[in-house]
C-alpha positions as CSV (number, residue, x, y, z in Angstrom):
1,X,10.7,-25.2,4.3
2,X,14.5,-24.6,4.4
3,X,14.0,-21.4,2.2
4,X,11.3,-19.8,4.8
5,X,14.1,-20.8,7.8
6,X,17.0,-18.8,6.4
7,X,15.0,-15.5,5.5
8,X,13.5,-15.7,8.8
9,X,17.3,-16.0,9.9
10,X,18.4,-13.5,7.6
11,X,15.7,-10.9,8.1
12,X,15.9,-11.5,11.9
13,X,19.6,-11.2,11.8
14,X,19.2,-7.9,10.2
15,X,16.8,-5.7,12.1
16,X,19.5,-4.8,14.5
17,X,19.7,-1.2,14.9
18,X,16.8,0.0,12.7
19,X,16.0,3.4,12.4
20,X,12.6,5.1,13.5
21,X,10.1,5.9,10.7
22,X,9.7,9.5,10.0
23,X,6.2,10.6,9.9
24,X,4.5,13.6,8.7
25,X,3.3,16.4,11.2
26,X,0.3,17.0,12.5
27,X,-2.1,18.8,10.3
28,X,-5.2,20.9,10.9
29,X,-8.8,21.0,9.1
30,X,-7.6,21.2,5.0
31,X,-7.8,24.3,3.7
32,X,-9.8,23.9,0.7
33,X,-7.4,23.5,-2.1
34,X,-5.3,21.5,0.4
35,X,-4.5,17.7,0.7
36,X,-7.6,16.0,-0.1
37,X,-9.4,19.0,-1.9
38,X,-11.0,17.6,-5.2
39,X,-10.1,18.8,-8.3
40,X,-11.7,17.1,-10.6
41,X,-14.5,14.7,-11.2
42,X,-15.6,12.4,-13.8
43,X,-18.1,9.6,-14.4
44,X,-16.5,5.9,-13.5
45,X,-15.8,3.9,-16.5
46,X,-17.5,0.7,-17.1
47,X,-14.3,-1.0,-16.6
48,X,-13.8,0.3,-13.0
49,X,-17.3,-0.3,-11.6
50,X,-19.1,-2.7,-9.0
51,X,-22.0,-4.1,-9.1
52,X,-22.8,-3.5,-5.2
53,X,-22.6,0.5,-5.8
54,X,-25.3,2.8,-6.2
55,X,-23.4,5.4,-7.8
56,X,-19.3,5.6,-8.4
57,X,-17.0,8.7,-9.6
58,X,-13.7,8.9,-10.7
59,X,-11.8,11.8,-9.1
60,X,-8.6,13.6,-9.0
61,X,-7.5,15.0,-5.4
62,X,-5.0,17.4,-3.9
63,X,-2.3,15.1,-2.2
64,X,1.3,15.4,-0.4
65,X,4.6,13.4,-1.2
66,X,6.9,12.0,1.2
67,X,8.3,15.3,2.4
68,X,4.5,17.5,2.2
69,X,5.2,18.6,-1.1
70,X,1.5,19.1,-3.1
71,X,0.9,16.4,-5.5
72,X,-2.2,14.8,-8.1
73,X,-3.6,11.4,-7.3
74,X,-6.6,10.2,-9.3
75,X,-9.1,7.8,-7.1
76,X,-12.5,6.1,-7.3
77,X,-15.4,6.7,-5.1
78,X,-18.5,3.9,-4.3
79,X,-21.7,4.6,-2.8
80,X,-23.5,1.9,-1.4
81,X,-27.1,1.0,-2.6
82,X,-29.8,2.2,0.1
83,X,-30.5,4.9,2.9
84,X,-27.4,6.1,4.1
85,X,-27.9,5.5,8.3
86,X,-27.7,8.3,10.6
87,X,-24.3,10.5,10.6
88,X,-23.6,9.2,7.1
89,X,-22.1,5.7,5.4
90,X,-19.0,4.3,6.8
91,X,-15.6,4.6,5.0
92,X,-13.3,2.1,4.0
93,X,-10.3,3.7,2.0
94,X,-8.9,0.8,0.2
95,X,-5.2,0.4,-0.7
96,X,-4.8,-1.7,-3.9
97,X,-2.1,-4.4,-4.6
98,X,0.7,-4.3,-7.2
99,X,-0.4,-3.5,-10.7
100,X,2.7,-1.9,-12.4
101,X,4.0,1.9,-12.2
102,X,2.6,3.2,-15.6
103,X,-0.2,5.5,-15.8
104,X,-2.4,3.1,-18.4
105,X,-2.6,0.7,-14.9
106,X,-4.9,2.9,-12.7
107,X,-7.6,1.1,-11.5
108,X,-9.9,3.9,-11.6
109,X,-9.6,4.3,-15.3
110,X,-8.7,0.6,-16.2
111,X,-10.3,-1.1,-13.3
112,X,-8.4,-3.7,-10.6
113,X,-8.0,-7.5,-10.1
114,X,-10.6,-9.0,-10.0
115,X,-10.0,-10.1,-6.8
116,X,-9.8,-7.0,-5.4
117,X,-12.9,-6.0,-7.3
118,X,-14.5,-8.8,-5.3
119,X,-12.7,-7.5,-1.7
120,X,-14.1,-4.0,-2.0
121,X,-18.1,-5.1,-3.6
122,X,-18.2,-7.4,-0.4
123,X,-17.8,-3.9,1.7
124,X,-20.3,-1.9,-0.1
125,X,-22.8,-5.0,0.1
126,X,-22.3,-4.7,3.9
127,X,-23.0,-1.1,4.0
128,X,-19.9,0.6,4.0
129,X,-18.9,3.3,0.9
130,X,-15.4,2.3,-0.4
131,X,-12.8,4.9,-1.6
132,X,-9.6,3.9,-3.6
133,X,-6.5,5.4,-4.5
134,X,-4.6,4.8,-7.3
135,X,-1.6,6.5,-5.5
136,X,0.0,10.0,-6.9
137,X,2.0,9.2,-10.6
138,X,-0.4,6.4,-11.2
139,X,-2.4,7.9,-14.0
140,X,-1.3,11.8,-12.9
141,X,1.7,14.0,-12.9
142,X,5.3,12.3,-12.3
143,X,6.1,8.8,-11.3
144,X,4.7,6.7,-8.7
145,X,6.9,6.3,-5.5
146,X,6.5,2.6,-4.9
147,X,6.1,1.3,-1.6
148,X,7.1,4.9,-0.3
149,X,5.4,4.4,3.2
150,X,4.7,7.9,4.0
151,X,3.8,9.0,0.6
152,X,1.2,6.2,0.3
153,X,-0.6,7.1,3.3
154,X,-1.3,10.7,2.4
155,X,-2.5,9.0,-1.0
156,X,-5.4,7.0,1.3
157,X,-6.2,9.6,3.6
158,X,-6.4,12.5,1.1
159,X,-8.9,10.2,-0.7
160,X,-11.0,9.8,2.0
161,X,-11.2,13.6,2.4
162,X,-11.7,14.2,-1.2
163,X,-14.6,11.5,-1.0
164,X,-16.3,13.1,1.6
165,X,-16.0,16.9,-0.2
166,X,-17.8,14.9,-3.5
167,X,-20.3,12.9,-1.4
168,X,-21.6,14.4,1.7
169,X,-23.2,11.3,2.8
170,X,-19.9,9.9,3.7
171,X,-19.2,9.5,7.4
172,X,-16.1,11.3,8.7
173,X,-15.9,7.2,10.2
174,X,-12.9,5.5,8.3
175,X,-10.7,2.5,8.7
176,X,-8.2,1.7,5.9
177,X,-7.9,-1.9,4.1
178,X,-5.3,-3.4,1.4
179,X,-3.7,-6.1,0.4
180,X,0.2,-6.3,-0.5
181,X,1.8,-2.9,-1.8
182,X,-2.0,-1.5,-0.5
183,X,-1.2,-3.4,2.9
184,X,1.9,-1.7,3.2
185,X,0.2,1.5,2.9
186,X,-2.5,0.8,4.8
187,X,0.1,-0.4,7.9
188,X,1.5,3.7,7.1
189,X,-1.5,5.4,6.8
190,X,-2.4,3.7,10.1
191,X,0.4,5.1,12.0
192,X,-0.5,8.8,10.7
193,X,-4.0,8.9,10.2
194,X,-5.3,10.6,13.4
195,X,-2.4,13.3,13.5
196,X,-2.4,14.1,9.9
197,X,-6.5,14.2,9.2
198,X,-7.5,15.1,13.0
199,X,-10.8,16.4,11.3
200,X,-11.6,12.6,10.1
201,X,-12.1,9.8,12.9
202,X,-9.9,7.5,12.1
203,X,-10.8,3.9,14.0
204,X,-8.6,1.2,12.2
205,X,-6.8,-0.9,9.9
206,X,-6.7,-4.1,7.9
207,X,-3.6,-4.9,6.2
208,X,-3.3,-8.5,4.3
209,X,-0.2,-9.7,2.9
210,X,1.2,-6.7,3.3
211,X,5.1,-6.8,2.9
212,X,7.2,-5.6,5.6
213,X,11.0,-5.3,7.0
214,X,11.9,-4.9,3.5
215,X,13.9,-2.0,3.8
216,X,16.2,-4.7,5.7
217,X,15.5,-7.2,2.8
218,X,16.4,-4.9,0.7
219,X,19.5,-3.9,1.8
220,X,21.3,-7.2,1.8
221,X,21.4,-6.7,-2.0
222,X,24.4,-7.1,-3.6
223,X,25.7,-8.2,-7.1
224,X,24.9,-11.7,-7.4
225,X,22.6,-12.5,-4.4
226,X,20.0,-14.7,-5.2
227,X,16.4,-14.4,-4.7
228,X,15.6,-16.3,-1.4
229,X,12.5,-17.9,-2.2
230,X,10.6,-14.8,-2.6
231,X,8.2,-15.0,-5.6
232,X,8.1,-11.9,-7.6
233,X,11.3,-10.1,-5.8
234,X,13.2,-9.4,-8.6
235,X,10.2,-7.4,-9.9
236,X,9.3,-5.7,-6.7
237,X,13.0,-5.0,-6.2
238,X,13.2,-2.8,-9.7
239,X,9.5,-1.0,-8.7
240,X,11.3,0.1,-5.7
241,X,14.6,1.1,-7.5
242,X,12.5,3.2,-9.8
243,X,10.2,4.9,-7.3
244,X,13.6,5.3,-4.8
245,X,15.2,6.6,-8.1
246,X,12.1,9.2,-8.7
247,X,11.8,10.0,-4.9
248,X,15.2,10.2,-3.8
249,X,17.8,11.7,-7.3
250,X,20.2,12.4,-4.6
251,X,20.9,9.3,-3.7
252,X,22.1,8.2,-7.6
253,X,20.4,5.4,-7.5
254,X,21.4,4.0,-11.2
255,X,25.6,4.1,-9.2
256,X,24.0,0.9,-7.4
257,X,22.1,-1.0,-10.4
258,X,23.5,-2.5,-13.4
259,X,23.4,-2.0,-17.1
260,X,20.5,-5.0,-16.8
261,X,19.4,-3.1,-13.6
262,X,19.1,0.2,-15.3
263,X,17.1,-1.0,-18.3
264,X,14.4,-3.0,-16.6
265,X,13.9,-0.4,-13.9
266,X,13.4,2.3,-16.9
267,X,10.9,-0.3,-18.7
268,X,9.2,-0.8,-15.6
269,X,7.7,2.8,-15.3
270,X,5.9,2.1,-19.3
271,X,4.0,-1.4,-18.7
272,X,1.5,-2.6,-16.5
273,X,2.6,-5.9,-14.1
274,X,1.7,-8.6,-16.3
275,X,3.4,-7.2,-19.5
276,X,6.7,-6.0,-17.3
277,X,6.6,-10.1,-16.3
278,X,7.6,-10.6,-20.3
279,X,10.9,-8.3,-19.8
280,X,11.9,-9.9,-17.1
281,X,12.7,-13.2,-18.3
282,X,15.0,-15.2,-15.8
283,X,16.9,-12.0,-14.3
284,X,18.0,-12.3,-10.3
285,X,17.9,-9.7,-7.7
286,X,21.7,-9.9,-8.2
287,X,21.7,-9.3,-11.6
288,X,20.2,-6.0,-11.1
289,X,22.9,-4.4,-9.2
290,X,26.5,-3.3,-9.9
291,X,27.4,-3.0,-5.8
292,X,26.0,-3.8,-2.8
293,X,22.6,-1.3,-1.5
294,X,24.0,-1.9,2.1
295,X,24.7,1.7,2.7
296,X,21.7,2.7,1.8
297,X,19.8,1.0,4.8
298,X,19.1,4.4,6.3
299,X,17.1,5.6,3.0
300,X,15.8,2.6,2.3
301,X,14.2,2.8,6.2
302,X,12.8,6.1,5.7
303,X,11.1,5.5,2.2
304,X,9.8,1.6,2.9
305,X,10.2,0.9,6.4
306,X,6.9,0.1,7.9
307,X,6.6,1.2,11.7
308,X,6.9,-1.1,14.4
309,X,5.1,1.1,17.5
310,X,3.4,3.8,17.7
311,X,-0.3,2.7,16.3
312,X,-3.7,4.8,18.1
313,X,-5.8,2.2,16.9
314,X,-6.3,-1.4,16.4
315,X,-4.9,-3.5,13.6
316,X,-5.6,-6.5,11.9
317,X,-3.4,-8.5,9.7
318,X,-4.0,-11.3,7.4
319,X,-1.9,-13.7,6.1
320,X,-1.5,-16.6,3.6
321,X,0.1,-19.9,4.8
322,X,1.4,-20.7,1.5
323,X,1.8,-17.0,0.4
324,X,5.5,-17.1,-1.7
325,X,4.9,-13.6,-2.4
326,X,5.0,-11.8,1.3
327,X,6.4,-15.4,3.0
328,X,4.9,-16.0,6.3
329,X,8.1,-15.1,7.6
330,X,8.5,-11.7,7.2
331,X,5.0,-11.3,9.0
332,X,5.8,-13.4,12.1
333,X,9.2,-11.2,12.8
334,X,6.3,-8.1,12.4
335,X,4.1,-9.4,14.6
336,X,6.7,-9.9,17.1
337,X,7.8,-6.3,16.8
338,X,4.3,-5.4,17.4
339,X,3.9,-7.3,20.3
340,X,7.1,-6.0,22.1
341,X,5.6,-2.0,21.2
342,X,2.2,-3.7,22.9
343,X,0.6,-2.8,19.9
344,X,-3.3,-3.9,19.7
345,X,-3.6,-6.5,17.0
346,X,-6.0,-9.1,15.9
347,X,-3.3,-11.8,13.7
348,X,-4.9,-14.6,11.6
349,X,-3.3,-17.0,9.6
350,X,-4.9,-18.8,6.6
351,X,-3.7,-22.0,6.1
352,X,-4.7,-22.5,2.8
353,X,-4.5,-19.2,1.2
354,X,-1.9,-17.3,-1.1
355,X,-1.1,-14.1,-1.8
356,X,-4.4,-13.4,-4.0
357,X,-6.5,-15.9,-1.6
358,X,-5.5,-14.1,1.0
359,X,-8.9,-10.9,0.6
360,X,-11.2,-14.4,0.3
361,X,-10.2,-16.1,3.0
362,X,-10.0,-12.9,5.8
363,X,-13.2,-11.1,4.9
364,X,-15.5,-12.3,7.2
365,X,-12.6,-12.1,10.0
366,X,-12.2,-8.3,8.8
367,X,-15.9,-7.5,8.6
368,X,-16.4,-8.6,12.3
369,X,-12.9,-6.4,13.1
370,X,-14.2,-3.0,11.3
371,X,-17.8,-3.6,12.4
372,X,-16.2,-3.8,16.0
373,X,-14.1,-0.6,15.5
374,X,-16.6,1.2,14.2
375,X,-18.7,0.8,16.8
């Protein structure tokens, strides 16, 4: 437990002065070759199908980057078996995990975790059509900006829009769900839902493990640090490095990473997760860097920071006792954040769960939360 003590130190030590989150403005009813117009539509491969769905589709949508800029994201769309019920099928627009920044990892072509597979059949079983992203540059044009906050939440709503222009059954009735990277997302496209999709009625959001205050994490690295009992940080530090590097060229992001740093951060945008792991081999979050990221605290804020205020709807968060991925930690400073901005949330803690137990073990705690909002 002395590991979990001094990142809670450390992370709590560093939140002073942090900036606010900038979010997109508010947008009207999409034009129809706007954000969330469909551009293309495919049958879903074998590979990316659940058994709970009547019919599924692959799709590629009209999205927005960071900064409103028009972009391609590719998506999957499940229809629940049955009637739909009056004024069309729920949504949920799930937000997946961590899977790797190459195109070949796109769950809509490829198909997810199997855990996550699991996660969104249990939600068309219970009468709700799913919609998943894959996040622009995942299987489209240019490079995926990991964990950008902003970014990522167009990618979720779009897709909801988008799933509704394809199936007409869908319910303009959404709530957003995902675990880890998707929890992040889902925690930003909670905070920007109702402004940015004000033709969409927007009730709520289930985030599980979902990593954040890493911008403040993040900038403590220096050449050297080591990884402080974070499983997985020296590979989610290089996503982040690449996507800030794709995002962001002005801030010369390679000046700040190593020769080391520079390699694996250029090998991480070819291979999926589980082969990147093989490159990796016993690299530190201090090998990757040639001098410290502490200046870039205020970038780092704007492209990964996850707000602390500011929510219009209720939230629930799951999280994983013994998750080493997203340490219980880094939740319980969140959830005191959220409690000074008096932010509705329903918290629960797993005590048995990890990171990937974590969709498992909160179900039936989410299902009663989105039933309720939906209401």
């Amino acid at each position: 437990m002395r590991w979990r003590t001094a990142l809670l130190a450390a992370v709590t030590a560093a939140l002073a002065g942090v900036a606010p989150i900038a979010t997109s403005p508010a947008a009207a009813a999409p034009p129809a070759d706007g954000p969330g117009s469909v551009v293309d539509t495919q049958p879903l491969p074998p590979q990316a199908a659940l058994p709970g769905a009547a019919d599924g589709y692959r799709v590629t949508y009209r999205t927005a980057d960071h900064r409103g800029a028009s972009r391609l994201s590719s998506g999957a769309v499940y229809v629940p078996q049955g009637q739909a019920p009056p004024g069309g099928w729920p949504v949920v627009s799930y937000a997946h995990g961590t899977i790797g920044l190459a195109d070949q990892c796109a769950p809509s072509a490829v198909g997810g975790t199997a855990v996550e597979a699991e996660f969104m059949d249990r939600w068309l079983r219970r009468g709700y059509a799913v919609v998943a992203t894959d996040y622009a540059g995942l299987g489209t044009p240019g490079e995926l900006a990991y964990l950008d906050g902003v970014a990522a939440a167009h990618d979720v709503v779009d897709m909801v829009r988008a799933g509704r222009q394809l199936v007409p059954t869908l319910s303009p009735r959404w709530v957003v769900a995902g675990l880890s990277q998707g929890g992040h997302a889902a925690l930003s496209a909670a905070h920007l839902a109702t402004a940015y999709a004000p033709e969409l009625d927007y009730r709520g959001a289930v985030a599980l493990g979902a990593p954040t205050n890493l911008d403040q994490v993040f900038a403590l690295g220096r050449p050297g640090i080591p990884n402080i009992g974070v499983a997985g940080l020296t590979k989610f530090t290089l996503f982040t490095m690449a996507g800030l590097r794709s995002a962001r060229p002005d801030l010369n992001i390679d000046s700040y990473l190593s020769p080391r740093g520079r390699e694996l951060a250029t090998i991480a945008q070819r291979v999926c997760t589980l082969e990147f792991n093989e490159y990796l081999g016993g690299a530190s979050v201090g090998d990757l860097f040639s001098r410290p990221l502490h200046d870039l605290r205020p970038a780092l804020t704007e492209y990964l920071g996850v707000p602390t205020g500011g929510y219009d709807r209720r939230l629930f968060l799951g999280q994983g006792a013994v998750d080493l991925v997203v340490p219980i930690p880094l939740t319980l400073v969140f959830t005191g954040q959220l409690a000074a901005s008096r932010t509705d949330v329903d918290f629960r803690v797993y005590p048995s769960a990890d990171h990937l137990g974590t969709p498992a073990a909160a179900f039936d705690d989410a299902a009663v939360f989105v039933d309720g909002v939906m209401r």
